[in-house]
N, C-alpha and C positions, 0 to 999 in steps of 0.2 A: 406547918407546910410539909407536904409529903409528895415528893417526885419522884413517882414509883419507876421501879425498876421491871417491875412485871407488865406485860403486856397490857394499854388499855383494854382490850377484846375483855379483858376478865373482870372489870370493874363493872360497881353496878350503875345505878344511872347518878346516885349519889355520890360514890366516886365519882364517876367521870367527869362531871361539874365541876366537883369540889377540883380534882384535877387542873382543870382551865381553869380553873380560877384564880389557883395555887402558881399556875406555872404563870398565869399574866401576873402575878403578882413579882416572883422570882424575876422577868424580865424585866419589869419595872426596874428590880434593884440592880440586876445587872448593867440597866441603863442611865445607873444612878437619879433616876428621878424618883427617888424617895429615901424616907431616911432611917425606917424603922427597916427590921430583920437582912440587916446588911452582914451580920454576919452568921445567918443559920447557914447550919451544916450541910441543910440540904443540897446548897447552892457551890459545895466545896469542888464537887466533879465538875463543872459545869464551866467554873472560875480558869480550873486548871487547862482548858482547851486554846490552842491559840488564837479562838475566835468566840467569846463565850457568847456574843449574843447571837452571831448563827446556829449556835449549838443550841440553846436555846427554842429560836425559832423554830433549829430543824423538827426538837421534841414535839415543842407543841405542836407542828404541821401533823406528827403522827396522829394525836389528841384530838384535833380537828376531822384526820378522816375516819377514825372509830366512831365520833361522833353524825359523820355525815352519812355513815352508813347504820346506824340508828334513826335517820331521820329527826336529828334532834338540829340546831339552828346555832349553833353558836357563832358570834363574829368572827370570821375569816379576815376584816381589816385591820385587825389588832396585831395581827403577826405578819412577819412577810414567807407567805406559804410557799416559797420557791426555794427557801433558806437550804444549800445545802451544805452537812458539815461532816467530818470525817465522826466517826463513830465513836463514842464514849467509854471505856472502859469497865467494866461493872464484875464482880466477883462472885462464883457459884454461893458463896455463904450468903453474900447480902440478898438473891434474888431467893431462895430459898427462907432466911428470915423475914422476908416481904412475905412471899405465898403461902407463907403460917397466918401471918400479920392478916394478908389482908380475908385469908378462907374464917376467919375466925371473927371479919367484921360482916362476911355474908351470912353466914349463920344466923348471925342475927337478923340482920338487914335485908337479906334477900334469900330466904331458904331454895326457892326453886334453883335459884344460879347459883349457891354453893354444892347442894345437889348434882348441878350436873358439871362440877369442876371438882369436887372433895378430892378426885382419885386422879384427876388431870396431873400433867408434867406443867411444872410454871415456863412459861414462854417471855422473853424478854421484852422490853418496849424497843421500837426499830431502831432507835438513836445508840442501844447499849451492846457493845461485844463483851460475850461473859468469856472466863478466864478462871480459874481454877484459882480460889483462896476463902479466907473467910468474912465473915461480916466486915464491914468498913469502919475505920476506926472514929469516923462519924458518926454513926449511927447511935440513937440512945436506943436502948436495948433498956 
């Protein structure tokens, strides 16, 4: 499970799926209706909000309109797209070890879109205010 910290805009389309898919999953457990990956890391910022399943939501509302502005279809009724939630905390180290992470999964996966980001500044996903620190001590590196 991977809840990027980087801007969907920069995923490719397999990211961005895998994304929703990852984050319906994440809310799942948030909402305790399941019983596996209850405790991944990824889910650690998310937990700590005073509202984890608006924050949540709010994510994936961003997820949803990258994808709506792709013209791609994904279910809008899975989440409540109105969620609004005070903004998540995120660290220049972790958004920078992402936009290694993920230039390095286009490369493969998508040469034209890492092409035209290789030299890009990573931009954050709208849910996350970055802040000056290092990778998160979540993160498996």
């Amino acid at each position: 499970m991977r809840l990027w910290t980087v801007h969907p805009r920069f995923l490719d389309a397999k990211g961005l799926t895998a994304l929703w898919r990852e984050g319906l999953l994440a809310r799942k457990v948030l909402h305790g209706e399941t019983k596996g990956y209850t405790n991944h890391p990824q889910l650690i910022r998310f937990r700590a909000q005073s509202d984890p399943l608006l924050a949540i939501d709010a994510y994936l509302a961003a997820v949803l309109a990258e994808s709506r502005e792709r013209g791609y279809k994904f279910d809008a009724s899975k989440i409540d797209t109105s969620a609004h939630s005070p903004r998540v905390a995120a660290t220049t180290g972790q958004l920078a070890y992402e936009w290694k992470h993920l230039l390095r999964k286009l490369q493969k996966r998508d040469p034209a879109r890492w092409e035209r980001h290789k030299t890009s500044q990573p931009e954050p996903h709208p849910q996350f205010i970055v802040e000056a620190g290092d990778i998160a001590d979540w993160e498996k590196t």
